[in-house]
Kinemage of the C-alpha trace (Angstrom):
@kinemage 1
@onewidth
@group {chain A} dominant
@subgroup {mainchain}
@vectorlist {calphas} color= white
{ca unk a 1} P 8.033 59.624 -69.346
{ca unk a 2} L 7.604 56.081 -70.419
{ca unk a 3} L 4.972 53.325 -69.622
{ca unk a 4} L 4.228 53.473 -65.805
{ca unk a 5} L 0.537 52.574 -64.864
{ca unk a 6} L -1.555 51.071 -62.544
{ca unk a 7} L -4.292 48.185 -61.798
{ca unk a 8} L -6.333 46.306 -59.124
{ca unk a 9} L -6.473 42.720 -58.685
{ca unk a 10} L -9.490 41.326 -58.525
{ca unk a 11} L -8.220 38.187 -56.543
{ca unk a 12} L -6.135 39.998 -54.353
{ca unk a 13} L -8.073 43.376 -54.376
{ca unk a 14} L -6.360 44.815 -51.255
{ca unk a 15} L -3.321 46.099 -53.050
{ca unk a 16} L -2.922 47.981 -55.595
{ca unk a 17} L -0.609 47.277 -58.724
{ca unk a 18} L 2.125 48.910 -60.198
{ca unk a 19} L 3.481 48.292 -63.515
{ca unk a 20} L 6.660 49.691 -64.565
{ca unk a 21} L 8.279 49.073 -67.560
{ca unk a 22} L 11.872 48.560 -67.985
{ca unk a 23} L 12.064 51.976 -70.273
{ca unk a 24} L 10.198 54.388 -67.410
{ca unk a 25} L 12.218 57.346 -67.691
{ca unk a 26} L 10.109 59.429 -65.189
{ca unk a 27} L 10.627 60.774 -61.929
{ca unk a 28} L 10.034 57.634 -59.913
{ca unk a 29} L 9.924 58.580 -56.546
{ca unk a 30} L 7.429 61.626 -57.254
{ca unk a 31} L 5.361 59.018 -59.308
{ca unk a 32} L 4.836 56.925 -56.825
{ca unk a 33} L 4.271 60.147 -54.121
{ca unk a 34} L 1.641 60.689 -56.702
{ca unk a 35} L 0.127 57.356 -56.943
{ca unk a 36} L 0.022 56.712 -52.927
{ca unk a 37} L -2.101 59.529 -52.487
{ca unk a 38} L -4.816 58.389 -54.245
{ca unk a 39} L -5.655 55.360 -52.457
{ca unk a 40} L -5.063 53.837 -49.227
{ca unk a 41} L -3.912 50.553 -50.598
{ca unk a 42} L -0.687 49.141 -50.094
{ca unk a 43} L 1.135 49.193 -53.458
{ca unk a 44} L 2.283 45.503 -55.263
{ca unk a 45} L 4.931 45.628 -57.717
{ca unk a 46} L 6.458 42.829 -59.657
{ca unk a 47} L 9.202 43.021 -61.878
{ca unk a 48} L 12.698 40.676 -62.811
{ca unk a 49} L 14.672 44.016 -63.574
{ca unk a 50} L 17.314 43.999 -60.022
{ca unk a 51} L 18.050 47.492 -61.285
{ca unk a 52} L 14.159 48.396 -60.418
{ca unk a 53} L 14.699 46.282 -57.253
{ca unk a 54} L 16.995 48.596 -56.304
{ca unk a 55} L 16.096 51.857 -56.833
{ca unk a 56} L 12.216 50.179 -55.023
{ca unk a 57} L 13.781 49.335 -51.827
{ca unk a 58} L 15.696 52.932 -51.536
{ca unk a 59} L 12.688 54.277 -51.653
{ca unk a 60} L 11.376 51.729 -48.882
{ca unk a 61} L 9.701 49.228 -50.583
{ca unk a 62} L 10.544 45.468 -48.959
{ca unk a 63} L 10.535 42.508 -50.916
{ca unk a 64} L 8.126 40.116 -49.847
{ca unk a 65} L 8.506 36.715 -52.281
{ca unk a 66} L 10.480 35.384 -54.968
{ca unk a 67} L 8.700 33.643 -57.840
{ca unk a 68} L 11.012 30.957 -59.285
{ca unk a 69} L 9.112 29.196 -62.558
{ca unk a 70} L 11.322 26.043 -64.192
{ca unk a 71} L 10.536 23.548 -66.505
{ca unk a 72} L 12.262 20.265 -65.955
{ca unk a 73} L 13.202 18.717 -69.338
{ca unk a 74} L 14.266 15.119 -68.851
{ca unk a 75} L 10.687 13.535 -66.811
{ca unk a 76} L 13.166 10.179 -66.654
{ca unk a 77} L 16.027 11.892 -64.840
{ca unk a 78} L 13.820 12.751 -61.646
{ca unk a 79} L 12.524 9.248 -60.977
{ca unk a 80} L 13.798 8.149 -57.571
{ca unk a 81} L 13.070 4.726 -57.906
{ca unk a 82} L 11.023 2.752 -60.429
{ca unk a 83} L 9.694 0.156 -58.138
{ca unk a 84} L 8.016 3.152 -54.996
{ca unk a 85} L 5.214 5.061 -55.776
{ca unk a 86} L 1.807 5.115 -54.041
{ca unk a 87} L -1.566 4.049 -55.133
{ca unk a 88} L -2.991 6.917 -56.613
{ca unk a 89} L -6.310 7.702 -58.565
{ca unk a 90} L -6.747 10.047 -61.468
{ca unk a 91} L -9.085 12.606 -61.671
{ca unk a 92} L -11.655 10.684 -63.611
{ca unk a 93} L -11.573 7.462 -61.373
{ca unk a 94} L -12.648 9.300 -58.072
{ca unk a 95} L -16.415 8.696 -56.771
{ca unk a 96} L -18.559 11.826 -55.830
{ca unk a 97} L -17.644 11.356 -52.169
{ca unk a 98} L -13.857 11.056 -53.138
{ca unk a 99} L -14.337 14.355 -55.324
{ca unk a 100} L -16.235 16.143 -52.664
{ca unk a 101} L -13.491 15.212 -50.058
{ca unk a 102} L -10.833 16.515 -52.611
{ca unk a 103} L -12.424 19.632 -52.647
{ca unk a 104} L -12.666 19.735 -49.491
{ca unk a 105} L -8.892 19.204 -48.439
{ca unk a 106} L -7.920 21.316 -51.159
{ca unk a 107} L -10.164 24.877 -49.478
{ca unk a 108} L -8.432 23.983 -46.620
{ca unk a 109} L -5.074 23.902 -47.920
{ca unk a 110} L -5.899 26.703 -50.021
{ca unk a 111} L -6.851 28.870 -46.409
{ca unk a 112} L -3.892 27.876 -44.875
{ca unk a 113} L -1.104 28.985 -47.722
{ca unk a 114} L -2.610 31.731 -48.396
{ca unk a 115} L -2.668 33.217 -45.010
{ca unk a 116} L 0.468 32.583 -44.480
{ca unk a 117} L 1.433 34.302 -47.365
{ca unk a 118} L 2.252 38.189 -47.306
{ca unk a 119} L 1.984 38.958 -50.745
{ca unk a 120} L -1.461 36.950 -50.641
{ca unk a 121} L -5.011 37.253 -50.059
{ca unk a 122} L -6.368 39.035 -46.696
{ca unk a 123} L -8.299 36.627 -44.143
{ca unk a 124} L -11.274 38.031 -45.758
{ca unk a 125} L -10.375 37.129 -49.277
{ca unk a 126} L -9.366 34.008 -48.784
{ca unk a 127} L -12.186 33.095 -46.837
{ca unk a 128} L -15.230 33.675 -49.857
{ca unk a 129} L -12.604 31.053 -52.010
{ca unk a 130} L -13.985 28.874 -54.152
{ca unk a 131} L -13.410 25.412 -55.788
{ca unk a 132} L -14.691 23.892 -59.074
{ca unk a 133} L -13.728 20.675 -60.799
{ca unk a 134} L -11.496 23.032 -63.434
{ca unk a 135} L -8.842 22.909 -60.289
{ca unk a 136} L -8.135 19.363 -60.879
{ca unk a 137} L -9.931 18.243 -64.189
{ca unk a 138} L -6.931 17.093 -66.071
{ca unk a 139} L -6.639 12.999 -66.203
{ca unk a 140} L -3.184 12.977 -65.185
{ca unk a 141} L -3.224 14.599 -61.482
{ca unk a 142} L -3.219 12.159 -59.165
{ca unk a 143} L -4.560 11.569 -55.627
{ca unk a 144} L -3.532 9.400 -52.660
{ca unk a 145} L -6.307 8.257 -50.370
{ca unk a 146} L -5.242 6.937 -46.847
{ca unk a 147} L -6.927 3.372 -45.343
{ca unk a 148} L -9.513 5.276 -43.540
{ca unk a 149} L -10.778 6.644 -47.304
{ca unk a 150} L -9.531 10.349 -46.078
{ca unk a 151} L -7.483 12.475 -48.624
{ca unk a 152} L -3.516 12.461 -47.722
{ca unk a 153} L -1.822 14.099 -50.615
{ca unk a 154} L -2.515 15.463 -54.151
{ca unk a 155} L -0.998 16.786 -57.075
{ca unk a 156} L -3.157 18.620 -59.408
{ca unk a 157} L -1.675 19.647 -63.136
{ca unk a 158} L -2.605 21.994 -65.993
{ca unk a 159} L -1.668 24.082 -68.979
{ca unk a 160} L -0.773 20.498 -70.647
{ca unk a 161} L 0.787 20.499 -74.134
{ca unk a 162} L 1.572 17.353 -76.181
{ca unk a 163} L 5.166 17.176 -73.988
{ca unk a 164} L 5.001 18.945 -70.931
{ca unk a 165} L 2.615 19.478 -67.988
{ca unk a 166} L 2.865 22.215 -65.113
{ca unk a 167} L 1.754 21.312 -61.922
{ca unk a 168} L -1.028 23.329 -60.261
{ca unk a 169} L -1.288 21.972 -56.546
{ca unk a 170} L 0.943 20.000 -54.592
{ca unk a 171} L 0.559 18.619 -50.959
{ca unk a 172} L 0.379 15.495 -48.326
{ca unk a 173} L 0.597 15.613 -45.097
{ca unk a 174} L 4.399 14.822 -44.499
{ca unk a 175} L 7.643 14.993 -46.501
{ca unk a 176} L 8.440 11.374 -46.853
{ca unk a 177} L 4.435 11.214 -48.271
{ca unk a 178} L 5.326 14.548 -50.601
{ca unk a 179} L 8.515 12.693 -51.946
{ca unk a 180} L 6.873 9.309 -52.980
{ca unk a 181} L 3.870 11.582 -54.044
{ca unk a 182} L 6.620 13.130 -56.786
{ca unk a 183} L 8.299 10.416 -57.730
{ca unk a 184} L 4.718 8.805 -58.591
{ca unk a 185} L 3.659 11.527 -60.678
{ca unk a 186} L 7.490 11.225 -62.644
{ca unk a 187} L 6.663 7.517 -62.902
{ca unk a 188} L 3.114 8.637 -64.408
{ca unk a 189} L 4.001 11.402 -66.355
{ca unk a 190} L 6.954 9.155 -68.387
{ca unk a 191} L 4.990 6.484 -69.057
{ca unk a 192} L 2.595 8.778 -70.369
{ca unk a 193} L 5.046 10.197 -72.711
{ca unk a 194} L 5.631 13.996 -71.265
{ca unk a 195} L 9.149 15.042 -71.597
{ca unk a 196} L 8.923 18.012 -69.358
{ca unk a 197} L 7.103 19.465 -66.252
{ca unk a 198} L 6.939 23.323 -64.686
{ca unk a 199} L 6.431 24.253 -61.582
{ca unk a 200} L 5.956 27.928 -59.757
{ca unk a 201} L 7.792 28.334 -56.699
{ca unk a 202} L 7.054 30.917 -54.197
{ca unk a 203} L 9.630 31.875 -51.205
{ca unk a 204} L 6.724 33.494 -49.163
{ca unk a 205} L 4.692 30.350 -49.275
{ca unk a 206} L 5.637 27.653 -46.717
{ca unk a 207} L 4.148 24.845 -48.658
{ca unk a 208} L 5.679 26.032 -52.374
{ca unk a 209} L 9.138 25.679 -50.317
{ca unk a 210} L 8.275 21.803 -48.775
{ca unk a 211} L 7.056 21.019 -52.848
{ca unk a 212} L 10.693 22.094 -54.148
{ca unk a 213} L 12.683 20.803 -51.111
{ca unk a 214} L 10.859 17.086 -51.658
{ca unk a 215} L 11.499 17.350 -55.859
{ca unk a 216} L 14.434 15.377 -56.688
{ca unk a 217} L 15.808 17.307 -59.243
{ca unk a 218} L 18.521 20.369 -59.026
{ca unk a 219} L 16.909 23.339 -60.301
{ca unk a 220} L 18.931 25.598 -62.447
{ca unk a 221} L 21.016 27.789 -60.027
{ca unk a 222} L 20.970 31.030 -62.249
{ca unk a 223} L 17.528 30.835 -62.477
{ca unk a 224} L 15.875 34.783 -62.461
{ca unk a 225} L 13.007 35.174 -60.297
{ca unk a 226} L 9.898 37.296 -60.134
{ca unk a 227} L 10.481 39.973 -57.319
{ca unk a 228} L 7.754 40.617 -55.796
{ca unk a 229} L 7.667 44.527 -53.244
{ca unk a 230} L 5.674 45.701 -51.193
{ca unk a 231} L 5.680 49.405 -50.385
């Protein structure tokens, strides 16, 4: 039998993680017997083999999300139009109120996509979340502050290299604001000089869906997800 083991996850610690390697030769079903009788937690696995996806939901696992992570290589090709974009701030021009209210805005959108997601964080979980300026410290997110000073959309970025940038968090508080929220940041990041940007994309969260709906871009079509089951 071949590499099939287990972990907990100490940001989502009310499942239980299975990791199974694309060379298990063991009896899988009698594994997994074995496995959900020593806990009581639901059991998480993750995996882009659709061979595994199969033989998991024979044995009644259910897929819950679909993880899609691209990187968008031409920055220039996904600018809408050069002359709209909002008035945004960086990270480093914000005042302490204007950092507090990001904070702020971001907990609660943090709460609300994770409880809608299944494959999440339980109400309890989410609820003892926490924020620190780490979420949005890199100079090149961007922020959009409406006339009455309250926050109205963000994007935060991270894991920056010399050429490409991944965004972190992504939201506003209606699609026409999301789109001109993009197309800013493409207008930003060019100028800039990045050549590329990433982006996570996860089918069981709502707002993930509205961020790739609102990107102007067409996102490779053969693209292999991360599966995530539930069982």
């Amino acid at each position: 039998m071949k590499s099939l083991s287990t972990s907990t996850n100490r940001i989502h610690p009310h499942s239980l993680n299975v990791h199974i390697s694309r060379d298990f030769s063991g009896d899988l079903k009698a594994e997994l017997k074995q496995i959900r009788a020593a806990t009581k937690l639901p059991l998480l696995v993750k995996t882009y083999d659709s061979k595994l996806v199969k033989k998991l939901t024979a044995l009644k696992f259910k897929i819950i999300s679909k993880t899609y992570m691209s990187t968008l290589s031409n920055v220039q090709t996904m600018i809408l139009d050069g002359n709209q974009r909002l008035r945004v701030k960086s990270a480093n021009e914000l005042t302490e109120a204007q950092r507090k209210a990001v904070i702020g805005r971001m907990r609660t959108d943090y709460l609300h996509v994770h409880l809608e997601n299944p494959a999440e964080m339980t109400p309890a979980d989410v609820a003892n979340a926490t924020f620190n300026a780490d979420d949005f410290a890199h100079d090149d997110s961007i922020f959009y502050f409406d006339d009455f000073e309250e926050v109205a959309g963000y994007i935060t970025l991270f894991h920056a290299t010399h050429h490409a940038v991944e965004i972190g968090w992504l939201c506003a508080d209606n699609p026409k604001m999301l789109t001109q929220l993009v197309n800013t940041l493409f207008i930003r990041l060019k100028g800039a000089g990045y050549q590329a940007i990433s982006g996570e994309f996860d089918t069981a969260n709502a707002q993930a869906l509205r961020v790739y709906r609102a990107l102007p871009v067409s996102w490779p079509a053969d693209h292999q997800p991360l599966i995530t089951l539930r069982g």
